[in-house]
C-alpha positions in Angstrom: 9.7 9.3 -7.4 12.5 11.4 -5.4 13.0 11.5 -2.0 10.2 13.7 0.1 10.0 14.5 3.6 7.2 14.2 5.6 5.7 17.2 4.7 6.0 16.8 1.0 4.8 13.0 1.5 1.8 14.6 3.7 0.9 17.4 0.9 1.5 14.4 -1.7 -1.3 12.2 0.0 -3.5 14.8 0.0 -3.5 15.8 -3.6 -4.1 12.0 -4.1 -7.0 12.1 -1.6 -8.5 14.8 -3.3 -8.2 13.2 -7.0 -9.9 9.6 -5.7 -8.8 6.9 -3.5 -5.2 6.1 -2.3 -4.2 2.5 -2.6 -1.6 1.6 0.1 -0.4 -1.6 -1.3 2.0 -4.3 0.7 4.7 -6.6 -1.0 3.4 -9.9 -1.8 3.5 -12.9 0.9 2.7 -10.2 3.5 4.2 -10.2 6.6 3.5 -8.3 10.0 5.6 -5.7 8.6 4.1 -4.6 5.7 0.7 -5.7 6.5 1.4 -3.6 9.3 2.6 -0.1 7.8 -0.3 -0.7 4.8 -3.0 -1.0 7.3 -1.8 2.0 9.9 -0.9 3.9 6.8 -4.4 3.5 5.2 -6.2 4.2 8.8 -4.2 7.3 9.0 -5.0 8.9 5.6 -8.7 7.9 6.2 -11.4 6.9 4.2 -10.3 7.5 1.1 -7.5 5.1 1.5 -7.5 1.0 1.4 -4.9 -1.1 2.6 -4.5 -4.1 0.1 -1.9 -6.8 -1.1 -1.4 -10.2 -3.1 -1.1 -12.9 -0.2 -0.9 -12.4 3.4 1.6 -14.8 5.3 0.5 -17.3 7.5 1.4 -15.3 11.3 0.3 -11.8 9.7 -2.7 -13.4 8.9 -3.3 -15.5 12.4 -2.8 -12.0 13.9 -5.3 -10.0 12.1 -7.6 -13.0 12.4 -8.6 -11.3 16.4 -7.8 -7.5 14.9 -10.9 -5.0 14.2 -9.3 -4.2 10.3 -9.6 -4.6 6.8 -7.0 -5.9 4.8 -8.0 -6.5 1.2 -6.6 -9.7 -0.3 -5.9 -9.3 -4.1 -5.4 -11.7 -6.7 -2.5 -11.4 -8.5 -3.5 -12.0 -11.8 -6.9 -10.1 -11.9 -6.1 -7.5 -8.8 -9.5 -5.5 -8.4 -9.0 -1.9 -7.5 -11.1 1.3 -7.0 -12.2 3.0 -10.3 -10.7 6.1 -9.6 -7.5 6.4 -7.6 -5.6 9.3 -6.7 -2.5 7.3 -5.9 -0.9 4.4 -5.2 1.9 3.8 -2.2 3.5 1.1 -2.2 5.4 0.2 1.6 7.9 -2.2 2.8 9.1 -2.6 -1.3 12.2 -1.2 -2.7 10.0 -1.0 -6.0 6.7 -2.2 -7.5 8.1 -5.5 -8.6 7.7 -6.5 -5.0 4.0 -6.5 -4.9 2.7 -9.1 -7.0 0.8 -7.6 -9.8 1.1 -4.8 -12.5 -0.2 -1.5 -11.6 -2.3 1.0 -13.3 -0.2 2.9 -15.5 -0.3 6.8 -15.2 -1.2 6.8 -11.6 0.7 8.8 -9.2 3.0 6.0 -7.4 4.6 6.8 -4.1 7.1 4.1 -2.7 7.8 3.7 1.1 10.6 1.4 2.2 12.6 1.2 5.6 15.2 -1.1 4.0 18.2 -0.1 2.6 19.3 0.0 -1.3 20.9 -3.1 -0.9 18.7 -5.1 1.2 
């Protein structure tokens, strides 16, 4: 996918909104970072969206242990996912590799990352 703005990433959302749920998926072995972005990400789009990833690290997962969200632990080798999804962003990954599990092919894939290309 190319580099969008805000306002292209906002209209992207909501085309995925509108053609079934977004998945906001974390890189494996989450930390407070990407466990982080996925579940303020999925809280902002709303309902339609779930926060989800393959392992959450031992401090992410201490913290969230007191925290009033839901976080939706996947197993990597039989990852279970909403019937119909609109879309699928991926955050804190320079690509998909990152996460743990293959996705659905054909689905619309958005991928957020704060890191550099060579990081």
């Amino acid at each position: 996918m190319a580099d969008l703005d805000l306002s292209e990433l906002s209209d992207w959302i909501s085309k995925a909104s509108d053609n079934g749920a977004v998945v906001v998926v974390t890189h494996r072995n989450g930390d407070m970072d990407t466990i982080g972005s996925g579940l303020v990400l999925a809280q902002t789009i709303g309902p339609s969206a779930r926060a989800c990833g393959v392992h959450i690290g031992t401090l992410a997962k201490r913290i969230m242990k007191g925290a009033d969200v839901i976080f939706h632990s996947l197993d990597s080798k039989r990852p279970i996912l909403p019937r119909n999804i609109g879309g699928i962003i991926v955050v804190d990954s320079a690509s998909p590799g990152q996460i743990g599990f293959d996705l659905p092919d054909s689905t619309p894939l958005c991928i957020i990352d704060h890191h550099g290309a060579a990081s």
